[in-house]
C-alpha positions as a Markdown table, in Angstrom:
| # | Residue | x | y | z |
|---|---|---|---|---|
| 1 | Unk | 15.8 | 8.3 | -47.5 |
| 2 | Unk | 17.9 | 8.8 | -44.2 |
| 3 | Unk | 16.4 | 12.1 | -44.0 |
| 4 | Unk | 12.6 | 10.8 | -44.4 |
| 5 | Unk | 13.3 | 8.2 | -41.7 |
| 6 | Unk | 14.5 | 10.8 | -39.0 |
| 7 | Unk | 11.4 | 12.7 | -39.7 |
| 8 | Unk | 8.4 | 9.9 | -39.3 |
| 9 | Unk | 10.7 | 8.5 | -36.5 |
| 10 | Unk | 10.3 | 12.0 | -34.9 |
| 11 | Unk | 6.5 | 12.0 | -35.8 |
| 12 | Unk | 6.4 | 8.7 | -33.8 |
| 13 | Unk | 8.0 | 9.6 | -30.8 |
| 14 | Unk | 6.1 | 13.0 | -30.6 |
| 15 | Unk | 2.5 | 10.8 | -30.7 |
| 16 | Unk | 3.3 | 8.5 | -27.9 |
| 17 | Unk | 3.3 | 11.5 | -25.7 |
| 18 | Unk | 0.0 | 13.8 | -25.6 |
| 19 | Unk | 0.7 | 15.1 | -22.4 |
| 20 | Unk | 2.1 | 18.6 | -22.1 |
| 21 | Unk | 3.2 | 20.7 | -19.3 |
| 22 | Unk | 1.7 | 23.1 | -17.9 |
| 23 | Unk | 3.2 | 26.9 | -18.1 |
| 24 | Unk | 0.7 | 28.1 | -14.9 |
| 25 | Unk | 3.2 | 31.1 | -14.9 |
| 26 | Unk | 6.8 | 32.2 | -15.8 |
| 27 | Unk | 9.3 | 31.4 | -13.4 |
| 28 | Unk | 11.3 | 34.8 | -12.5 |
| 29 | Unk | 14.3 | 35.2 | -14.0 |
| 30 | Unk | 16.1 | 35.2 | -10.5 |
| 31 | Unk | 15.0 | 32.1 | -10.2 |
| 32 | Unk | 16.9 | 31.0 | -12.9 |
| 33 | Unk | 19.6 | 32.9 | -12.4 |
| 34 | Unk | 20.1 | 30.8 | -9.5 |
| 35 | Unk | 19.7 | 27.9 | -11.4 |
| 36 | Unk | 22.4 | 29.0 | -13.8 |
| 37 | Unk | 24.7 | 29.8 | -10.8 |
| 38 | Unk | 24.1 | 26.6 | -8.9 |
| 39 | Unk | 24.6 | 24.2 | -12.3 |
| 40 | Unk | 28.1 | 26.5 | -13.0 |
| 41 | Unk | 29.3 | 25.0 | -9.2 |
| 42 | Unk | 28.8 | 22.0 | -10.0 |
| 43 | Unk | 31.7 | 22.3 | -12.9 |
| 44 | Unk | 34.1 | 22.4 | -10.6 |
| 45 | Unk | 35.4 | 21.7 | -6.7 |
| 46 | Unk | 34.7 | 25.2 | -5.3 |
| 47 | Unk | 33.1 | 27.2 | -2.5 |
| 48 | Unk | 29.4 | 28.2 | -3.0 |
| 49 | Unk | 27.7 | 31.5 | -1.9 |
| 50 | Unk | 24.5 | 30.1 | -0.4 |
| 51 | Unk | 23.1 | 34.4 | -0.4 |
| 52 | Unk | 22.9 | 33.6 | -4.3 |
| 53 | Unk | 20.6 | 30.6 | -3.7 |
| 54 | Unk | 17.7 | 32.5 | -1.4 |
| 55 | Unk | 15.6 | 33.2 | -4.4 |
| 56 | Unk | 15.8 | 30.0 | -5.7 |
| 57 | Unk | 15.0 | 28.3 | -1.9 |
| 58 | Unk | 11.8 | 31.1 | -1.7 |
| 59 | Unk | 10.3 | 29.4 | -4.9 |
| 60 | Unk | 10.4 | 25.8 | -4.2 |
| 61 | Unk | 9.6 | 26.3 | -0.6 |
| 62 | Unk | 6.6 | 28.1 | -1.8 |
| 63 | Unk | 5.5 | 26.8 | -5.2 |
| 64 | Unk | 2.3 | 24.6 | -5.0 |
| 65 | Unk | 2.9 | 20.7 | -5.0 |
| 66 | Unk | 2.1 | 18.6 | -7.7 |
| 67 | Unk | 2.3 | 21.5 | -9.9 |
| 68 | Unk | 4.4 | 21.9 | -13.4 |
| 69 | Unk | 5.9 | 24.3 | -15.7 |
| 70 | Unk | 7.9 | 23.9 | -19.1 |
| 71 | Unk | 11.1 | 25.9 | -18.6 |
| 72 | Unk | 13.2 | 27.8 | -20.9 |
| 73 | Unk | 15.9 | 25.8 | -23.4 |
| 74 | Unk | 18.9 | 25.7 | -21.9 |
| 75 | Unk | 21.8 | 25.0 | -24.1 |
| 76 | Unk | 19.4 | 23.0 | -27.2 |
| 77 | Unk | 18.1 | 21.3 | -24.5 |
| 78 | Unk | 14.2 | 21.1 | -23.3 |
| 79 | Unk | 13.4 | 21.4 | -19.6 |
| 80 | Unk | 10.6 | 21.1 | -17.3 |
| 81 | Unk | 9.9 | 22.0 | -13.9 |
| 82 | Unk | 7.8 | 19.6 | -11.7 |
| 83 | Unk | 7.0 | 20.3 | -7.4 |
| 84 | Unk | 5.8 | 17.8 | -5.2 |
| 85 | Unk | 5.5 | 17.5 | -1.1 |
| 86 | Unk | 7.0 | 14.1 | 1.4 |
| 87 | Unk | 5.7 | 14.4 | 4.8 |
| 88 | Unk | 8.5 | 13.6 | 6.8 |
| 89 | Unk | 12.0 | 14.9 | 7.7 |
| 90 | Unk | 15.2 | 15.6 | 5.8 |
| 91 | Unk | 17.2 | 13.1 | 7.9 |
| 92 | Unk | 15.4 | 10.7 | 6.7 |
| 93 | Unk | 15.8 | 11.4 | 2.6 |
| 94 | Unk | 19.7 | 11.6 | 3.9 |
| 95 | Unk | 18.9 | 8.2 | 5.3 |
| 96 | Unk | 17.9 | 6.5 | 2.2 |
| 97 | Unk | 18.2 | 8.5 | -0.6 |
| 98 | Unk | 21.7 | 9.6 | -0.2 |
| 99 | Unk | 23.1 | 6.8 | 1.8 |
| 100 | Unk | 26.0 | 5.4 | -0.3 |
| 101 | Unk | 25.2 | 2.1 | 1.3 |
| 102 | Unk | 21.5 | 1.7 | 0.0 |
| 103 | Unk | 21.5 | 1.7 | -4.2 |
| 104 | Unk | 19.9 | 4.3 | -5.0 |
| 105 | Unk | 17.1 | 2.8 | -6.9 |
| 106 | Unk | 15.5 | 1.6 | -3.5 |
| 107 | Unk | 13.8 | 5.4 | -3.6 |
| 108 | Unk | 13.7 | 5.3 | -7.5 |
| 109 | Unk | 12.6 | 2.3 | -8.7 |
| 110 | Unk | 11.4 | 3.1 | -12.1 |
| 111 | Unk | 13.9 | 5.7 | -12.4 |
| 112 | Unk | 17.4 | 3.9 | -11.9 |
| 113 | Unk | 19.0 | 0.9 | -12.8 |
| 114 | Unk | 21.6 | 1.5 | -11.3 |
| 115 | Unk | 24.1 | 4.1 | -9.8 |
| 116 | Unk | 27.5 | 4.0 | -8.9 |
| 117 | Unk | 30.0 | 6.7 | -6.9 |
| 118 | Unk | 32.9 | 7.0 | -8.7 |
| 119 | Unk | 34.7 | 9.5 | -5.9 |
| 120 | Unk | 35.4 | 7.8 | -2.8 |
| 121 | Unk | 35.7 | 11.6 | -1.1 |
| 122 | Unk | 31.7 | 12.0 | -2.1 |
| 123 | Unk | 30.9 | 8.1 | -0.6 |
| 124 | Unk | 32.8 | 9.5 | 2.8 |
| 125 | Unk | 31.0 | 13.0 | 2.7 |
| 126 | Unk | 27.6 | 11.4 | 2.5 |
| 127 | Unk | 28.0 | 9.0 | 4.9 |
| 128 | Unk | 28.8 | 11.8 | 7.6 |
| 129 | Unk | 25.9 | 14.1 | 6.0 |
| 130 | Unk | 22.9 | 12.9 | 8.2 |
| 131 | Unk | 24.8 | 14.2 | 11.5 |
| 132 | Unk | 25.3 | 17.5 | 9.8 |
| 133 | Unk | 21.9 | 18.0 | 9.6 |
| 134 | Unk | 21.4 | 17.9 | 13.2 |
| 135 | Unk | 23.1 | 21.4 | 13.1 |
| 136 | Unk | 20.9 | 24.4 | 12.2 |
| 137 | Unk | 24.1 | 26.4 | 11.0 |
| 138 | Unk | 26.0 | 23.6 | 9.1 |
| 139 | Unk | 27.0 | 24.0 | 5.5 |
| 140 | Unk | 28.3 | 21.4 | 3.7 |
| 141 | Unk | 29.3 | 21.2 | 0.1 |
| 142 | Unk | 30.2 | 18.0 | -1.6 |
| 143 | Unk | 31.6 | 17.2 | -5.2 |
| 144 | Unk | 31.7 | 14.0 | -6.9 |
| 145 | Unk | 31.0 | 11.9 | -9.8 |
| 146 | Unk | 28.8 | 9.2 | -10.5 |
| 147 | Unk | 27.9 | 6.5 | -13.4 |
| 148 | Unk | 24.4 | 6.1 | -13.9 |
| 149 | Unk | 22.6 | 3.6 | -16.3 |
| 150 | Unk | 18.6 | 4.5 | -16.4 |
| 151 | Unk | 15.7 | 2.3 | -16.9 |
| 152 | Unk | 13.7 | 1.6 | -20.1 |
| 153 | Unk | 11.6 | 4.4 | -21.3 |
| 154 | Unk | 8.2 | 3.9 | -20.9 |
| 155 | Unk | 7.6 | 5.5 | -24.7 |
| 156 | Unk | 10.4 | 3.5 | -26.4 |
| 157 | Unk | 12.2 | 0.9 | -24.3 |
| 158 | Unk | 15.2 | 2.5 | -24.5 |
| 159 | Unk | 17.8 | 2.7 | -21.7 |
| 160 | Unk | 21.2 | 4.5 | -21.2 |
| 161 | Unk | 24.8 | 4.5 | -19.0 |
| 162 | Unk | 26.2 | 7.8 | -18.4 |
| 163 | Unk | 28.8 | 9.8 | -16.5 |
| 164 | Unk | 27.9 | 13.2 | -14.7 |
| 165 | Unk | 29.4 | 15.3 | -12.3 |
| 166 | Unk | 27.3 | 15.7 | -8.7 |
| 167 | Unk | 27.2 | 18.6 | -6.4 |
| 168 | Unk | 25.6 | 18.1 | -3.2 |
| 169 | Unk | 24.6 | 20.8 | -0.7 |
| 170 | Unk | 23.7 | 20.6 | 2.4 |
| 171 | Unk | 22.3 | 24.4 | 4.5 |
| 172 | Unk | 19.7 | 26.1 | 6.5 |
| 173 | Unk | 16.9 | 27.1 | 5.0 |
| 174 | Unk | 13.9 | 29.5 | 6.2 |
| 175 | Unk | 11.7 | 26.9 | 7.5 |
| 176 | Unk | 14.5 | 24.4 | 8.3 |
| 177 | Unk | 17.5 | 22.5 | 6.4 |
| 178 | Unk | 17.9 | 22.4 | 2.4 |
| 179 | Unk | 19.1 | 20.4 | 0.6 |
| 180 | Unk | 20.3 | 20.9 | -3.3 |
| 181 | Unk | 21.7 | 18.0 | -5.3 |
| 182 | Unk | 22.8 | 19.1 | -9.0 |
| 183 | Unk | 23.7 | 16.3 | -11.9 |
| 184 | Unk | 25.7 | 17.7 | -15.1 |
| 185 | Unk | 26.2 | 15.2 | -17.5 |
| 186 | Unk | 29.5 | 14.8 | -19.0 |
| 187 | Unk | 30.0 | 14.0 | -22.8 |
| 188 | Unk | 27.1 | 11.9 | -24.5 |
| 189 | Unk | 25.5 | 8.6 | -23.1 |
| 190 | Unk | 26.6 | 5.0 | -24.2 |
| 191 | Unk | 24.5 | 3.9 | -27.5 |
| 192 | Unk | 21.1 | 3.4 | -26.3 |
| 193 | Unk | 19.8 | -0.1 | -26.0 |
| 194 | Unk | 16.5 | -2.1 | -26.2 |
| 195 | Unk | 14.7 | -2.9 | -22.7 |
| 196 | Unk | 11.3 | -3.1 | -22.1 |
| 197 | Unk | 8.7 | -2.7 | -19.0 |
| 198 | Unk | 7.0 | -5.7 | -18.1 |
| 199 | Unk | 3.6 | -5.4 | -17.0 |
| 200 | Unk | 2.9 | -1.7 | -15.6 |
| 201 | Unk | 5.2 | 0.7 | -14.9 |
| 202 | Unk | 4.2 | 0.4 | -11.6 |
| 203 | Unk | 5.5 | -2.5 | -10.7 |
| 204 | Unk | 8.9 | -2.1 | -11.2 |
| 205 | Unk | 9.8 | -4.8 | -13.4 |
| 206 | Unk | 11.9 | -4.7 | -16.4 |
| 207 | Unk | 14.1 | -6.6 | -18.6 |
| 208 | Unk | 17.0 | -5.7 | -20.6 |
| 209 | Unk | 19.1 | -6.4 | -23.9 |
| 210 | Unk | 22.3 | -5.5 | -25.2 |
| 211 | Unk | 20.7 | -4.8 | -28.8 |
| 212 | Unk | 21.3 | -1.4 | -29.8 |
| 213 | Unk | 18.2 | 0.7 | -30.9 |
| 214 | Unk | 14.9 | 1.6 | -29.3 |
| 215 | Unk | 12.1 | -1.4 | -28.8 |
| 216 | Unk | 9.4 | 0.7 | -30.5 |
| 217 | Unk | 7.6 | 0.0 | -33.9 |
| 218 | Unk | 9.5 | 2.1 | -36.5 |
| 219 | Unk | 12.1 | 2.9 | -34.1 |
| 220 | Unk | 14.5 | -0.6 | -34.1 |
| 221 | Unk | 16.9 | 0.8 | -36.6 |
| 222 | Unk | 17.6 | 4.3 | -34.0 |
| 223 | Unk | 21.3 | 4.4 | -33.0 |
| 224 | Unk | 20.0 | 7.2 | -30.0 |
| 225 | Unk | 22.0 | 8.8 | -27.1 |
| 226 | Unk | 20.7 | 11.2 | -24.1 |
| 227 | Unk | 23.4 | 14.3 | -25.7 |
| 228 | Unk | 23.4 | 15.8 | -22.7 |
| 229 | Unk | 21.7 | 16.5 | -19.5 |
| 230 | Unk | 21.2 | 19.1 | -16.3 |
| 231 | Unk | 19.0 | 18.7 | -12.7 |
| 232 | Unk | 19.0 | 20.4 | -10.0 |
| 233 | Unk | 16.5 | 19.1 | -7.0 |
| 234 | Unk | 16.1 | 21.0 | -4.3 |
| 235 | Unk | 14.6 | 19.8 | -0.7 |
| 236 | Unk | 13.0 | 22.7 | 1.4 |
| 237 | Unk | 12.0 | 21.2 | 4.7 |
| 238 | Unk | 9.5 | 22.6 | 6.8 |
| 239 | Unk | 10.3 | 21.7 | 10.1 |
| 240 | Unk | 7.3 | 22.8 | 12.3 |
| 241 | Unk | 5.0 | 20.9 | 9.8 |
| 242 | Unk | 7.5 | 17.9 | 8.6 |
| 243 | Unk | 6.4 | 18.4 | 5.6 |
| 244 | Unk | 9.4 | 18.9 | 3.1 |
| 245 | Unk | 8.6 | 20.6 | -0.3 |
| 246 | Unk | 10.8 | 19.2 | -3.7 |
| 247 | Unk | 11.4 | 20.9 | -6.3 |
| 248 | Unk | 12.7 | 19.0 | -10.0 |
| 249 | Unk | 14.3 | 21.1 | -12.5 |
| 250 | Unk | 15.2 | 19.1 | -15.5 |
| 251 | Unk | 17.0 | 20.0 | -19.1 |
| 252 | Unk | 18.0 | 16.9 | -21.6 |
| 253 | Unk | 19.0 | 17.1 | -25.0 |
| 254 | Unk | 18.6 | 13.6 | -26.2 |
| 255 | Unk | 17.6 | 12.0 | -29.8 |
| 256 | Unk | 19.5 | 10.9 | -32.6 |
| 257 | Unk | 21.4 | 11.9 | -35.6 |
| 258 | Unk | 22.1 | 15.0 | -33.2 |
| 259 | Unk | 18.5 | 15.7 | -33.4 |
| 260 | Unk | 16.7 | 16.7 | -29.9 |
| 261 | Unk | 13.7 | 15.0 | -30.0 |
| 262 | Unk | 12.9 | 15.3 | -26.2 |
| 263 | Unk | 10.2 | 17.9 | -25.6 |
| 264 | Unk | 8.8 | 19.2 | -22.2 |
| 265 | Unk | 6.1 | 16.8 | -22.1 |
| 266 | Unk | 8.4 | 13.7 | -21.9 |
| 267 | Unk | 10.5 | 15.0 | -19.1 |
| 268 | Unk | 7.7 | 15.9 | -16.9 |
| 269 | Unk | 6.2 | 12.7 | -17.6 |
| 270 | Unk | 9.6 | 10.8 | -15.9 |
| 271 | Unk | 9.8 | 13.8 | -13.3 |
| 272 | Unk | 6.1 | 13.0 | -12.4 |
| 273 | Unk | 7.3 | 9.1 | -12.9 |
| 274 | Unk | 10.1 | 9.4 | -10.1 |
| 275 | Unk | 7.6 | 11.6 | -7.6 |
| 276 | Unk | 5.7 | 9.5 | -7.3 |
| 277 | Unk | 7.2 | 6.3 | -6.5 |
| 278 | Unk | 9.9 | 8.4 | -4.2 |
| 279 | Unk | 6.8 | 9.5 | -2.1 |
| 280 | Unk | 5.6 | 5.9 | -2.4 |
| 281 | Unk | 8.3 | 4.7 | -0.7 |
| 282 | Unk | 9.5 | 7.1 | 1.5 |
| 283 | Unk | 6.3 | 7.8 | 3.0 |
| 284 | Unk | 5.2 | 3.9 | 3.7 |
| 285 | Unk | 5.0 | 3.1 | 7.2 |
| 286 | Unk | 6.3 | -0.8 | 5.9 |
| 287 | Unk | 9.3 | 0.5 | 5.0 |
| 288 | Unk | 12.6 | -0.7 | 6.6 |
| 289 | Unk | 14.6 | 1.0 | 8.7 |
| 290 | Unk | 18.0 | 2.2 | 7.2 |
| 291 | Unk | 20.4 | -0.5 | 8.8 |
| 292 | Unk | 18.2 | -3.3 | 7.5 |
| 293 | Unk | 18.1 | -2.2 | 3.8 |
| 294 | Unk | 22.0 | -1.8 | 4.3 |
| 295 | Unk | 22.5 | -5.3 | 6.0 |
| 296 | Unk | 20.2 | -7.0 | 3.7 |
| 297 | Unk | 22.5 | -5.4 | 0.4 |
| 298 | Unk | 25.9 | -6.6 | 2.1 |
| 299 | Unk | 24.1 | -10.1 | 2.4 |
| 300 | Unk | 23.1 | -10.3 | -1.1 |
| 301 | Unk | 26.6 | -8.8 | -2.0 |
| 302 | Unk | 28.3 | -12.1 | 0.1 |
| 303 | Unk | 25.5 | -14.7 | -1.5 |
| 304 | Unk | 26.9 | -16.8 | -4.3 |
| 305 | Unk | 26.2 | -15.8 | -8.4 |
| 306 | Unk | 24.5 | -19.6 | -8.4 |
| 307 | Unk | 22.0 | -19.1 | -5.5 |
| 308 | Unk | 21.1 | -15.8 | -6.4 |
| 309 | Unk | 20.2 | -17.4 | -10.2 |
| 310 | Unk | 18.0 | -20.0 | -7.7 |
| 311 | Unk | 16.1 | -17.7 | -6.2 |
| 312 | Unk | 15.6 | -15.6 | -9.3 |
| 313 | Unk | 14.5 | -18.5 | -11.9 |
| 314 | Unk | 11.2 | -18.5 | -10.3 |
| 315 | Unk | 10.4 | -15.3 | -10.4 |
| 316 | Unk | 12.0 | -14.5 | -13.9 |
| 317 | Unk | 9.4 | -17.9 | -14.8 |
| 318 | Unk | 6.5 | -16.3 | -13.5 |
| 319 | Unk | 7.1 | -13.0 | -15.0 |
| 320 | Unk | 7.1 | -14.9 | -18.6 |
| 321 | Unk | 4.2 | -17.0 | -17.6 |
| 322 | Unk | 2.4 | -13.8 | -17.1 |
| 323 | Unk | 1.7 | -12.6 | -20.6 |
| 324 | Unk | 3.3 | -8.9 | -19.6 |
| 325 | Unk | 6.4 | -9.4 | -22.1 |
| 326 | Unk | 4.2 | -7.9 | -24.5 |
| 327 | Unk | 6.4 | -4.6 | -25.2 |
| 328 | Unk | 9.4 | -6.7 | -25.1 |
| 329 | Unk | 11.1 | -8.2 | -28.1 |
| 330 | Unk | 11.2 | -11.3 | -29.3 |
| 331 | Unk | 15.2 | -11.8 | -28.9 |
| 332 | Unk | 14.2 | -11.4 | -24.8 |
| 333 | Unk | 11.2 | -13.3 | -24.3 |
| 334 | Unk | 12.7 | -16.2 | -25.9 |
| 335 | Unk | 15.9 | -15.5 | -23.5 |
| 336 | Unk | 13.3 | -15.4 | -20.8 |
| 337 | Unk | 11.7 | -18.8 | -22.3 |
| 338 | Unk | 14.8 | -20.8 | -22.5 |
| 339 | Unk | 17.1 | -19.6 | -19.1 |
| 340 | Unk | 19.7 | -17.3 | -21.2 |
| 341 | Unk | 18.5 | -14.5 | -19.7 |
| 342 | Unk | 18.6 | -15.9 | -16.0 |
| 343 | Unk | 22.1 | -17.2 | -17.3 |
| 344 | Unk | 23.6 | -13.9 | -18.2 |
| 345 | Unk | 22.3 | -11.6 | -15.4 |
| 346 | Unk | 25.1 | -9.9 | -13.8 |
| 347 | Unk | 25.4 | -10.1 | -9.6 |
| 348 | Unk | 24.5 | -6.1 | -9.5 |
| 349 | Unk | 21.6 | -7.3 | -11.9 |
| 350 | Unk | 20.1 | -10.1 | -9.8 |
| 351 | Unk | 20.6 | -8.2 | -6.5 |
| 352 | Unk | 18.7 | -5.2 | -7.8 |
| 353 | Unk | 15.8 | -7.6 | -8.9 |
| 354 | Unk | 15.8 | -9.4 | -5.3 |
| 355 | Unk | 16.5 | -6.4 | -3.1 |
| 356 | Unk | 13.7 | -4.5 | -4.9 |
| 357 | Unk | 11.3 | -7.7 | -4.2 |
| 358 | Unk | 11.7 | -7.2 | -1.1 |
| 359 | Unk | 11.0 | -4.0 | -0.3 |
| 360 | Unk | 8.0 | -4.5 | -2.2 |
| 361 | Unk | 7.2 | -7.2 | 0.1 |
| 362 | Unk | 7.9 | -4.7 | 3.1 |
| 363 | Unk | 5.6 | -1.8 | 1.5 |
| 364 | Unk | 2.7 | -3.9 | 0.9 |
| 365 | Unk | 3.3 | -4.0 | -3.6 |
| 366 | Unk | 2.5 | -7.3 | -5.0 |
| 367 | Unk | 5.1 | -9.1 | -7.0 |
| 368 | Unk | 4.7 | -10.9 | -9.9 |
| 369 | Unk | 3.2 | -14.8 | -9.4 |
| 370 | Unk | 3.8 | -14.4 | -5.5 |
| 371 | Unk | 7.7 | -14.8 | -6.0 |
| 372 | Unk | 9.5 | -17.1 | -3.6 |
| 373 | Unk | 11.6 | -14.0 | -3.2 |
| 374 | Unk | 8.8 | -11.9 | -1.7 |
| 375 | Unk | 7.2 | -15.4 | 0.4 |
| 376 | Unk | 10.8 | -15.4 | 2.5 |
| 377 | Unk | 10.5 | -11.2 | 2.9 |
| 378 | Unk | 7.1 | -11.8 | 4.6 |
| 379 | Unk | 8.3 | -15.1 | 6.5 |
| 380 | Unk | 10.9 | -12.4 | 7.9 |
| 381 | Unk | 8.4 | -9.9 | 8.4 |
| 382 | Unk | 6.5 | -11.7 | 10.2 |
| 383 | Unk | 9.2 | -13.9 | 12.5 |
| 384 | Unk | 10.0 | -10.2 | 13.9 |
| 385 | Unk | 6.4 | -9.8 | 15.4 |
């Protein structure tokens, strides 16, 4: 019975998920060499030859944007490629995207729930990266390790905390700086747990349980974990143009009773999930400078557990009021109905929720039932012109 349970379960996962990834063309086996080289640094606090890494820069540098490509297993894991193109300058994804001081689901909205630097040596390094990068001959290699916990998958609800180990590099490149960021995760995730999107993925709202299993019809019963997992993005900037070309390289091994049930398909669909709301906010001219996104987290840091529930229960109202609970369960709309879930938010929680309002404010996205959250981002807005 366990065994016929495993298999429809697999048969629904497989169907929520037509889309497949393109193979346009083989990627050279230097290429992937590379790869192999880059992901072996990351295992462990040593120097790195950047001459091993030219073939590897060449191809994302080159490789046409918004393109995709299934890779190789790696290890009983599935992997995709996906490129994509941010006008703009590297200083300023060191600026947001790799300032220790900004939570790093600012740039990756429906990506992370949160992210935390468990190194303190990494937290210094990358605060003194965006002066390196003034520097056309500056090399810098950082180690570190970080906890991340992901948001719901848009297929099955499902969410997961993890450890991994980061390598972050930082050298010059043929058109300008690179950058190379590599993630290896260590032993399996936590138990995955039910969350759910609210609305469209889009907007960045979701809500999340503590009940073990996946929120998908047929699927409630799952005890799943992401096995394992291995990225490597790279940053090519072209300086003459600003224009920087990003490259996502992505293996994951995740399922249950040790079965992988990830194919290609579903990790192109989150790479192609991150891309584009990264671009989306990186590229809006509304968005904030760097010191204000900082300031405005140390304030919400400082602000009481009671008045950031007050400034939440609106919002957390409207959002039920709304009808989008749909692919939640009924343990969290009734949560949602009756203040528990308000109740039992965490700080880091309710910070996310109002930090991410207002940068939706700042970028021009709509919020859902006009928050008071996002109507005192405006009133700021608009005090400063």
């Amino acid at each position: 019975m366990q065994f016929f349970k495993i298999l429809i379960a697999a048969i629904i996962l497989t169907a929520t998920n037509s889309v497949q990834a393109e193979e346009q063309q083989n990627i050279p086996e230097t290429v992937y060499s590379a790869l192999e080289y880059i992901l072996s640094c990351s295992l462990e606090d040593a120097d790195v030859e950047t001459d091993k890494l030219s073939d590897l820069i060449h191809f994302v540098g080159t490789f046409p944007a918004d393109s995709d490509m299934k890779l190789k297993e790696r290890k009983g894991a599935s992997g995709a490629f996906h490129s994509f193109s941010i006008n703009g300058n590297l200083s300023k994804v060191l600026d947001y995207v790799y300032n220790p001081d900004i939570p790093g689901y600012i740039t990756a909205p429906s990506s992370l729930q949160n992210q935390e630097l468990l190194t303190p040596e990494l937290v210094d390094a990358l605060r003194n990266l965006p002066s390196a990068v003034e520097s056309d001959n500056d090399i810098r290699v950082m180690h570190g390790r970080e906890r991340e916990i992901i948001t719901p998958d848009t297929n099955t609800g499902g969410y997961y905390k993890y450890i991994q180990d980061r390598l972050v590099i930082l050298l010059p490149g043929p058109t300008g700086p690179v950058l190379i960021s590599t993630a290896i995760q260590i032993d399996s995730s936590e138990v995955g747990k039910k969350g759910c999107v609210v609305g469209e993925d889009k907007d960045w709202n979701y809500l999340y349980s503590d009940e073990t299993g996946l929120n998908k019809t047929g699927l409630g019963w799952v005890d799943s974990y992401m096995y394992h997992s291995d990225s490597v993005i790279i940053y090519v900037a072209d300086t003459a143009k600003e224009l920087i070309h990003v490259g996502s390289f992505k293996w994951l091994n995740a399922g249950w009773a040790k079965m992988n049930m990830v194919k290609s398909s579903h990790i192109l669909n989150g790479q192609k999930r991150f891309s584009s709301d990264f671009k989306a906010v990186l590229e809006s001219p509304g968005l904030p400078d760097p010191q204000v996104l900082e300031g405005k987290y140390q304030e919400l840091l400082q602000t009481s557990e009671q008045e950031l529930r007050q400034r939440l229960s609106p919002h957390l109202q409207a959002m039920y009021e709304s009808g989008d609970l749909r692919e939640c369960s009924s343990s969290v709309k009734n949560m949602v109905s009756s203040g528990e879930y308000l109740q039992q938010m965490s700080q880091e929680e309710m910070i996310r929720v109002i930090l991410l309002e207002y940068v939706k404010a700042y970028i021009g996205k709509e919020s859902v039932g006009n928050s008071v959250i996002q109507t005192g981002a405006l009133q700021s807005i608009a005090s400063r012109h």
